[in-house]
BAVOSE-13292 format. One record per residue (C-alpha): residue number from 1; x, y, z. Coordinates in nm, 2 decimals. Layout:
<atoms>
   n   east  north     up
 NUM      X      Y      Z
...
</atoms>
This chain:
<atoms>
   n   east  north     up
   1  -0.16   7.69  -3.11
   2  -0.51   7.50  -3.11
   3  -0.58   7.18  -2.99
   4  -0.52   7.00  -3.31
   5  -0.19   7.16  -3.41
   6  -0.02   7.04  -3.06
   7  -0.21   6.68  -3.12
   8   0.01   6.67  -3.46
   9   0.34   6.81  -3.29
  10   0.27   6.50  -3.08
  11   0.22   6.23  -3.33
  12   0.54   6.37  -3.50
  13   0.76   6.37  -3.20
  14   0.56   6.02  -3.07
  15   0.69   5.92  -3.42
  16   1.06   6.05  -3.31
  17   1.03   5.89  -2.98
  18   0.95   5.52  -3.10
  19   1.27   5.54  -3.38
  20   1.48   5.60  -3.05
  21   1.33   5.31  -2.85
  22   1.17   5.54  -2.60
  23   0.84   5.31  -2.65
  24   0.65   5.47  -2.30
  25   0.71   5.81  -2.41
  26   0.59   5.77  -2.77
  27   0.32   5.63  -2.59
  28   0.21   5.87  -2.41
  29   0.22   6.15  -2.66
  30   0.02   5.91  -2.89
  31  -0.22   5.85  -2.67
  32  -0.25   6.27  -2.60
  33  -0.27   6.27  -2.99
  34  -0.57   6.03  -3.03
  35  -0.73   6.21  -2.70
  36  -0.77   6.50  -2.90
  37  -0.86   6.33  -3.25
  38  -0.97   5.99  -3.21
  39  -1.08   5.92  -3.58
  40  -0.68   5.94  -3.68
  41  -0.61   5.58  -3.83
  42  -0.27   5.66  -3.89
  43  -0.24   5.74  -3.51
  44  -0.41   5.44  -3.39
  45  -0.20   5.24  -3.65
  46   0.16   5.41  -3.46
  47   0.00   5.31  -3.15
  48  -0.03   4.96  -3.22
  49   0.28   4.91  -3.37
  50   0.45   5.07  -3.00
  51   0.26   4.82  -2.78
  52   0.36   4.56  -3.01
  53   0.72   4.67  -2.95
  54   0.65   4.62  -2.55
  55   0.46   4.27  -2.63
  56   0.17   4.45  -2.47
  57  -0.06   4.22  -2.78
  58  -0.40   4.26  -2.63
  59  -0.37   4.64  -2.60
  60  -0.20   4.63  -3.01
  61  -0.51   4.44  -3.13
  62  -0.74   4.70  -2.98
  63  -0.58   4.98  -3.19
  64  -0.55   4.79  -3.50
  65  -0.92   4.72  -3.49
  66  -0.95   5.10  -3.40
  67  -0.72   5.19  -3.71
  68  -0.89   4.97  -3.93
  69  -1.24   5.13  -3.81
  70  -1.12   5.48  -3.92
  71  -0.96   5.37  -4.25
  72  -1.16   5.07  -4.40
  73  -1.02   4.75  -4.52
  74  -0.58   4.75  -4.55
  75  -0.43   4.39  -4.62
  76  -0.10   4.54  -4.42
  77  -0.34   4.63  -4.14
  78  -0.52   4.30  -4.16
  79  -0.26   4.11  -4.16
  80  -0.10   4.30  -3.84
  81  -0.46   4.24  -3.65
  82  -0.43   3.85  -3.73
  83  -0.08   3.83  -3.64
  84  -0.14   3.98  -3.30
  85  -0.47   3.82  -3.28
  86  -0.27   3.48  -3.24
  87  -0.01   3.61  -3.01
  88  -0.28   3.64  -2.75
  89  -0.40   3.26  -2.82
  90  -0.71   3.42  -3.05
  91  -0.61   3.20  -3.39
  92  -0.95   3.14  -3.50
  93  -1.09   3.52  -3.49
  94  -0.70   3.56  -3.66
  95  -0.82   3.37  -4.01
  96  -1.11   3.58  -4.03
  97  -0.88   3.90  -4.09
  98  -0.62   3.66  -4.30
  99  -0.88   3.58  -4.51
 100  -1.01   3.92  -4.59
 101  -0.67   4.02  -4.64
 102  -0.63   3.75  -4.93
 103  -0.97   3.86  -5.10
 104  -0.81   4.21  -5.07
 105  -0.47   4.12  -5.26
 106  -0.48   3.74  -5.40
 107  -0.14   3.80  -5.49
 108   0.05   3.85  -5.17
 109   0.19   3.62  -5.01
 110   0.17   3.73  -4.64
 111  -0.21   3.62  -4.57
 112  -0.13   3.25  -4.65
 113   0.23   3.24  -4.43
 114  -0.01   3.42  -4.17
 115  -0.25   3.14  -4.18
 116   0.03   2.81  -4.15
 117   0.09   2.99  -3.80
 118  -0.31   3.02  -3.70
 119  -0.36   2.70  -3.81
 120  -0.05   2.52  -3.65
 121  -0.19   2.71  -3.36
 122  -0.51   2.57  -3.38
 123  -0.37   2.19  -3.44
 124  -0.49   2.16  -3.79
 125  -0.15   2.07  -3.96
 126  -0.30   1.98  -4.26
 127  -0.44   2.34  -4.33
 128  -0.08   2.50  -4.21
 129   0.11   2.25  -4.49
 130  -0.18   2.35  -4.74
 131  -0.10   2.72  -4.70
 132   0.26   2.65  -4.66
 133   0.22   2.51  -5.05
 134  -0.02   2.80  -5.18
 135   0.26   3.02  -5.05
 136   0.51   2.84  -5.19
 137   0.28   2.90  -5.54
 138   0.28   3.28  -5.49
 139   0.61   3.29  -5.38
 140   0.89   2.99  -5.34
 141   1.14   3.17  -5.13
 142   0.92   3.33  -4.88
 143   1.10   3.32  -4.56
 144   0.77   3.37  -4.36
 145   0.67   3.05  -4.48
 146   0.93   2.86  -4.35
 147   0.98   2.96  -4.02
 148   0.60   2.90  -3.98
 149   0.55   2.61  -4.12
 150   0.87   2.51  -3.85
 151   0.65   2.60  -3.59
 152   0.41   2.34  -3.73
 153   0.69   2.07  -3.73
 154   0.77   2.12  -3.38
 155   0.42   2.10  -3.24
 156   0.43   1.77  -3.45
 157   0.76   1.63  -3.37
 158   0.91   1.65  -3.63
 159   1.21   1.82  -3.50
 160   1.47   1.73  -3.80
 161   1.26   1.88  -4.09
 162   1.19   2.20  -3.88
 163   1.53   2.23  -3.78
 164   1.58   2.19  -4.18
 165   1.32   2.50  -4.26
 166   1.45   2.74  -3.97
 167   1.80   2.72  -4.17
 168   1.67   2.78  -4.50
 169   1.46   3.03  -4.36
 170   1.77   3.19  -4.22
 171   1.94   3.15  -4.54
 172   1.65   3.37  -4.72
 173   1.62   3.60  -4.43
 174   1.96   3.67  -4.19
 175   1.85   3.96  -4.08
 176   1.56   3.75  -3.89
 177   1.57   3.82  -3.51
 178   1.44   3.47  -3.39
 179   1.52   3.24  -3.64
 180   1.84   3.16  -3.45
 181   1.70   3.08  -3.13
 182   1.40   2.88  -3.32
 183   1.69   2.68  -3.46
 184   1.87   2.57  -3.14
 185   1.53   2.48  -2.97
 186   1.48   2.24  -3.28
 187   1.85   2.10  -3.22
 188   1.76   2.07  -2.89
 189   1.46   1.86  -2.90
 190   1.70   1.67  -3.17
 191   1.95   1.55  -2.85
 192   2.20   1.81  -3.08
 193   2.32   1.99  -2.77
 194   2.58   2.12  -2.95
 195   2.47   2.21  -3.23
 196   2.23   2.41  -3.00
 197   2.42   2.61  -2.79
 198   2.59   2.76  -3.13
 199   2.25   2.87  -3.22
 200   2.16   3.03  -2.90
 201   2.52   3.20  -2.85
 202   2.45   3.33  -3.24
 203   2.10   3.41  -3.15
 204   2.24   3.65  -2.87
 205   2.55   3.80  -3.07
 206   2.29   3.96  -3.26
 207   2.02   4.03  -3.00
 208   2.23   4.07  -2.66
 209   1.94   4.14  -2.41
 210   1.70   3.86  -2.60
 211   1.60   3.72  -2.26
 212   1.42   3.44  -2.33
 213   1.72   3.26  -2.50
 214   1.93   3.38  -2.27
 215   1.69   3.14  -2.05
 216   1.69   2.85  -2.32
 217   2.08   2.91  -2.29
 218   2.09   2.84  -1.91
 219   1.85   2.56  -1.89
 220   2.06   2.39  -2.21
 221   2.36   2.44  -2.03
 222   2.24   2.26  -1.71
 223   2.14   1.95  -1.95
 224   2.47   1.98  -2.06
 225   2.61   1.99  -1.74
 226   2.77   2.36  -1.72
 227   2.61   2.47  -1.41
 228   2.80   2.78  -1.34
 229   2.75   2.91  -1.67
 230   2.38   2.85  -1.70
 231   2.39   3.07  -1.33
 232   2.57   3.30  -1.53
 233   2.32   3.35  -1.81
 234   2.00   3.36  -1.57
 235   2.19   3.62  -1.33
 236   2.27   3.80  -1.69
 237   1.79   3.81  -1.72
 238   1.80   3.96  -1.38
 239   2.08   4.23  -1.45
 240   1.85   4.31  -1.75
 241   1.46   4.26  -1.60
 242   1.51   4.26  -1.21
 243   1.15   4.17  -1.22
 244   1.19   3.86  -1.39
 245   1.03   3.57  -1.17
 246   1.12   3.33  -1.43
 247   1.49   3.37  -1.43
 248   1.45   3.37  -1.05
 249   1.31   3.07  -1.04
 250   1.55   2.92  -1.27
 251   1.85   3.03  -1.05
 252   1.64   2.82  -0.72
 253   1.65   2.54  -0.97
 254   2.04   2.52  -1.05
 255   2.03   2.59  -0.65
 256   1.82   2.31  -0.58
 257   2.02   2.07  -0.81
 258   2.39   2.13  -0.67
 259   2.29   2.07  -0.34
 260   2.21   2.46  -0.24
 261   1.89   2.49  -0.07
 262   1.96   2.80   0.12
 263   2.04   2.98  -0.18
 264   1.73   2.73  -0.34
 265   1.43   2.88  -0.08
 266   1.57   3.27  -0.15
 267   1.54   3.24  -0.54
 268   1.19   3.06  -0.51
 269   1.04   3.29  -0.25
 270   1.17   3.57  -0.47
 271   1.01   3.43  -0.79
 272   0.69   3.39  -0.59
 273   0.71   3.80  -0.46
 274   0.76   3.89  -0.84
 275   0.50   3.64  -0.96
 276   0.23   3.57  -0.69
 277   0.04   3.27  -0.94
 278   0.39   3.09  -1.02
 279   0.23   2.76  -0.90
 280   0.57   2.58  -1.00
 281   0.76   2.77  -0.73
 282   0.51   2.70  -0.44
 283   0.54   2.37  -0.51
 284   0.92   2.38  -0.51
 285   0.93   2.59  -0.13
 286   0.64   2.30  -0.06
 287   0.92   2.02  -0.17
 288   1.17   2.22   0.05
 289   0.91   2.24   0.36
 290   0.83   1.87   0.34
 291   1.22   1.74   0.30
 292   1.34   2.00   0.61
 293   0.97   1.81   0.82
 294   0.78   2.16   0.79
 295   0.43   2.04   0.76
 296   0.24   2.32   0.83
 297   0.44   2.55   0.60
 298   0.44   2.31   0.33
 299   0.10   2.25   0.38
 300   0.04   2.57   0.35
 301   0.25   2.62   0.05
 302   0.03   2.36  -0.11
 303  -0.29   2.49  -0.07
 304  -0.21   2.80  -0.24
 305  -0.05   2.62  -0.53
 306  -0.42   2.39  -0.52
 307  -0.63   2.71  -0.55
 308  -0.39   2.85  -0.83
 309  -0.39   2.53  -1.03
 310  -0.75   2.51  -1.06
 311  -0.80   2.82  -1.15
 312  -0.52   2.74  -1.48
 313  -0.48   2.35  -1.46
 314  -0.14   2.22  -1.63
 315  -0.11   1.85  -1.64
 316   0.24   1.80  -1.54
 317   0.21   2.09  -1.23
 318  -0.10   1.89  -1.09
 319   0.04   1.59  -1.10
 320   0.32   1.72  -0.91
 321   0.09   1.87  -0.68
 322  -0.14   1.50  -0.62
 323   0.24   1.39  -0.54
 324   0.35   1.67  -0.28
 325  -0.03   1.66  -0.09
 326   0.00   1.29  -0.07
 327   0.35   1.35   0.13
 328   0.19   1.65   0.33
 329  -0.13   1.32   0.39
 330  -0.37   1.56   0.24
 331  -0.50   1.25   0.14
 332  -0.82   1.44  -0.01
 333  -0.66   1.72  -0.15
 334  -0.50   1.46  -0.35
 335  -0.77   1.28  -0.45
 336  -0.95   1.59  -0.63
 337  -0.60   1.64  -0.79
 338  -0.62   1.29  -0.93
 339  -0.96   1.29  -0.97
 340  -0.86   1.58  -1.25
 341  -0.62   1.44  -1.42
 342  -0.81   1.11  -1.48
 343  -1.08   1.30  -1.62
 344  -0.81   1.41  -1.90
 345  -0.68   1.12  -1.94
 346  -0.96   0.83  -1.81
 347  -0.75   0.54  -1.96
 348  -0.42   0.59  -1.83
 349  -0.41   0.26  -1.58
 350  -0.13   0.45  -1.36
 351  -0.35   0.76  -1.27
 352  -0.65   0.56  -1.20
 353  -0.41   0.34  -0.96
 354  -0.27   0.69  -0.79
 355  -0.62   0.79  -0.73
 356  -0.70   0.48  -0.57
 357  -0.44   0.53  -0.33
 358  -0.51   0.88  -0.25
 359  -0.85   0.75  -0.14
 360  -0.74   0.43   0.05
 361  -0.50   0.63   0.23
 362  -0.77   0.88   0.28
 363  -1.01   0.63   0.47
 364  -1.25   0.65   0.14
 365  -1.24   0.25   0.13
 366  -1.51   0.15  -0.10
 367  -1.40   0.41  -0.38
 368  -1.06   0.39  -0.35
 369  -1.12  -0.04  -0.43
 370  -1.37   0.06  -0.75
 371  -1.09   0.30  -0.82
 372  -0.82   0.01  -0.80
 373  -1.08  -0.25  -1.02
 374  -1.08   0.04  -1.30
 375  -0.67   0.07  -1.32
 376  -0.70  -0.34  -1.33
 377  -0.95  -0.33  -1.59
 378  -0.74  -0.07  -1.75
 379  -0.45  -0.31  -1.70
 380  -0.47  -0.66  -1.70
 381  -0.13  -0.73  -1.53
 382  -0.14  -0.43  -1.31
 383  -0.02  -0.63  -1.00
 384   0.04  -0.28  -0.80
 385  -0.28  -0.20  -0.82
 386  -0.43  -0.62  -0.73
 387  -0.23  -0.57  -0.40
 388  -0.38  -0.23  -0.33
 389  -0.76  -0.46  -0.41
 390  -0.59  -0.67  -0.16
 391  -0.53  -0.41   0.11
 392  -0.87  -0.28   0.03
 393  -1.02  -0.58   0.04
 394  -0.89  -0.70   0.41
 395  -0.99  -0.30   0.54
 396  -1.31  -0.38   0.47
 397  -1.35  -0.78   0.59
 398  -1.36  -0.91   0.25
 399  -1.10  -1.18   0.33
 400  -1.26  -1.40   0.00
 401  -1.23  -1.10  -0.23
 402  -0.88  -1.05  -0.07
 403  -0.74  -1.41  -0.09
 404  -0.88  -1.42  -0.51
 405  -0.70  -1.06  -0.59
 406  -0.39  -1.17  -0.41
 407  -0.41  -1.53  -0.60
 408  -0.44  -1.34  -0.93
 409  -0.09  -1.13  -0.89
 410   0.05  -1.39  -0.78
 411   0.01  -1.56  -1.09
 412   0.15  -1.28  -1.28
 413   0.42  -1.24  -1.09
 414   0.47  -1.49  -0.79
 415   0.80  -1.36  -0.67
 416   0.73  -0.93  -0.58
 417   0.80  -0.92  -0.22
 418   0.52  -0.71  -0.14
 419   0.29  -0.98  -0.25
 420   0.45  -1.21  -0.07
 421   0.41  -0.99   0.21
 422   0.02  -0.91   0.17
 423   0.02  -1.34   0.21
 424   0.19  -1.32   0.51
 425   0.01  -1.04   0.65
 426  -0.33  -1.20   0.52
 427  -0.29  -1.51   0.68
 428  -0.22  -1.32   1.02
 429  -0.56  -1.13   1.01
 430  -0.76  -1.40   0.88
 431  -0.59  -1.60   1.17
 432  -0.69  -1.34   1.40
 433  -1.02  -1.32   1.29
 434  -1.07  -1.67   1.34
 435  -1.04  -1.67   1.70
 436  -1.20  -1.35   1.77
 437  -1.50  -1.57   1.65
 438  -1.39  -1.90   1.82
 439  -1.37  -1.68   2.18
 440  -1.68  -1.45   2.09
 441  -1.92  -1.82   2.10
</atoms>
């Protein structure tokens, strides 16, 4: 037998392999196969369609382009490209394919449902409901469609008419293997708990070891207050993916909340061994360092969870992170945090007050005061941040500049006891400057 002879018998039992679920296997003789003959587009097809089967995307759209090389222009083939072209966050390369897919076969409906989920990806709503509607012109009960333009609904929040297209897309199409868990994340966001949980328990009666509903299950079932049943579900990921740092860190989280930090630190520090760059569960082992007064661990902790964040910066994980350095008084640290976030968001009054404070507590007087005149400026009636002018103010011997901020919030609101304090405490250091200078002549 020649070379090319066993490089068929491969393909073929590759072929065998993949109809069993044995992806790695199929794999491997596929790859052997295109070793051998790499201008097979057939082969190269087979091989995308088995990493797409172990979500390995980037590797899939490698071999589509590599099919598409050997075999010219297939709208089944384009459309495949584009669809895994999004899956790895590459919508805008995606429409290119789409396109020339629909200039291929005007007819079919499967390049415009393609693009409602490239553009919803992209933000542009507007195209996703105008392809939603040349769809709908090619074909009316295209279940593609639906879900898609659902996903578009969702990024919108428009929960209710996304939970309404997920039905009927599961009306057209039962045999759908997400549509289910699609649906309870829309009840969800809806406040239908309920109504939710049916979908998800549904969702797993027909696909048992779908872990990531099987993780929407648990966290569900903590909002509704079921905590040993949402344990239940996330132990149920680990049984199936010991590997899984996600469900770990879940599992710390139910710890954490009924009281079990023991149990709380293990699951974290696990999820952190699995998944080295989960900045969320450094910053939870930072939170348990800080409450049990274990500074330099937490500390510690927290510089890690800094580098990590910077290098894939999440809103909500860095402000969480500006919060835990201020309690570790990483006053500077902090600041850079902050400094980030106002740079996102340079209106928001609040983060332009939390900066100021990260730099006041830092010793950085004269920024963190231009820093508490912005969030003012931002906010008219921002008394918080007047008394932090205040304190800023006295710090540096500006007791004019002091006495006008502090007269200002007090006009806005005369009865906060901390301004009433700041009077107090103003008068006393005036006072004391006074007859520093009456016994210094």
């Amino acid at each position: 037998m020649n070379d090319w002879q066993e490089a068929e018998q491969r393909a073929e039992r590759a072929h065998e392999l993949y109809e069993s679920g044995r992806w790695e296997d199929a794999l491997r003789e596929l790859r052997e196969a295109i070793r051998v003959n790499p201008y097979h587009g057939e082969w190269h097809f087979n091989l995308a369609l088995t990493l797409e089967q172990m979500n390995r995307y980037a590797e899939a759209v490698d071999a589509y382009e590599q099919a598409l090389n050997c075999d010219g222009e297939d709208p089944e083939l384009l459309n495949l490209l584009g669809i895994n072209l999004c899956r790895v966050n590459r919508p805008t390369e995606s429409l290119r394919y789409f396109n020339r897919a629909a200039r291929l076969d005007p007819q079919s409906e499967a390049s415009y449902a393609n693009r409602i989920a490239a553009y919803a990806q992209l933000g542009q709503h507007d195209q996703a409901e105008l392809m939603f509607y040349r769809t709908m012109q090619i074909n009316e009960h295209s279940a593609k469609a639906y879900y898609n333009i659902a996903m578009s609904l969702m990024e919108r929040g428009q929960y209710r008419r996304a939970a309404w297209c997920w039905r009927h897309a599961l009306e057209l199409d039962p045999a759908d293997d997400q549509v289910r868990a699609r649906l309870g994340e829309a009840y969800w966001a809806c406040g239908q708990l309920d109504r939710a949980y049916t979908s998800y328990i549904e969702q797993l009666r027909h696909q048992p070891g779908d872990m990531e509903a099987l993780l929407d299950l648990g966290n569900l079932l903590i909002e509704m207050e079921r905590p040993a049943e949402a344990a239940e579900k996330f132990r149920r990921v680990v049984e199936l993916d010991p590997d899984n740092a996600q469900a770990y860190f879940y599992l710390g989280e139910l710890a954490w909340r009924t009281g079990h930090q023991v149990a709380a630190r293990r699951a974290f520090e696990q999820s952190t061994r699995l998944d080295p760059k989960r900045v969320e569960a450094h910053l939870k082992l930072a939170q348990l360092d800080l409450a049990q007064k274990k500074l330099a661990e937490a500390r510690s902790r927290l510089r890690i969870a800094d580098r990590l964040q910077r290098r894939a910066p999440d809103p909500i994980l860095t402000e969480h992170l500006a919060q835990l350095l201020m309690e570790a008084r990483l006053y500077d640290q902090a600041a850079l945090a902050y400094r980030r976030l106002t740079h996102l968001r340079p209106v928001d009054p609040r983060l332009a007050h939390l900066l100021a404070v990260a730099l006041l507590q830092g010793g950085k007087l004269e920024p963190g005061e231009r820093q508490a005149r912005l969030a003012v400026r931002l906010n008219p009636a921002y008394t918080v941040a007047m008394g932090n002018l205040v304190v800023a103010n006295m710090r540096l011997g500006r007791f004019r500049r002091a006495r006008a901020w502090l007269r200002r919030a007090r006009k806005i609101d005369p009865r906060d006891p901390r301004l009433v304090k700041l009077a107090r405490e103003l008068r006393w250091v005036r006072l004391g400057q006074r007859l520093k200078q009456l016994f210094a002549s």
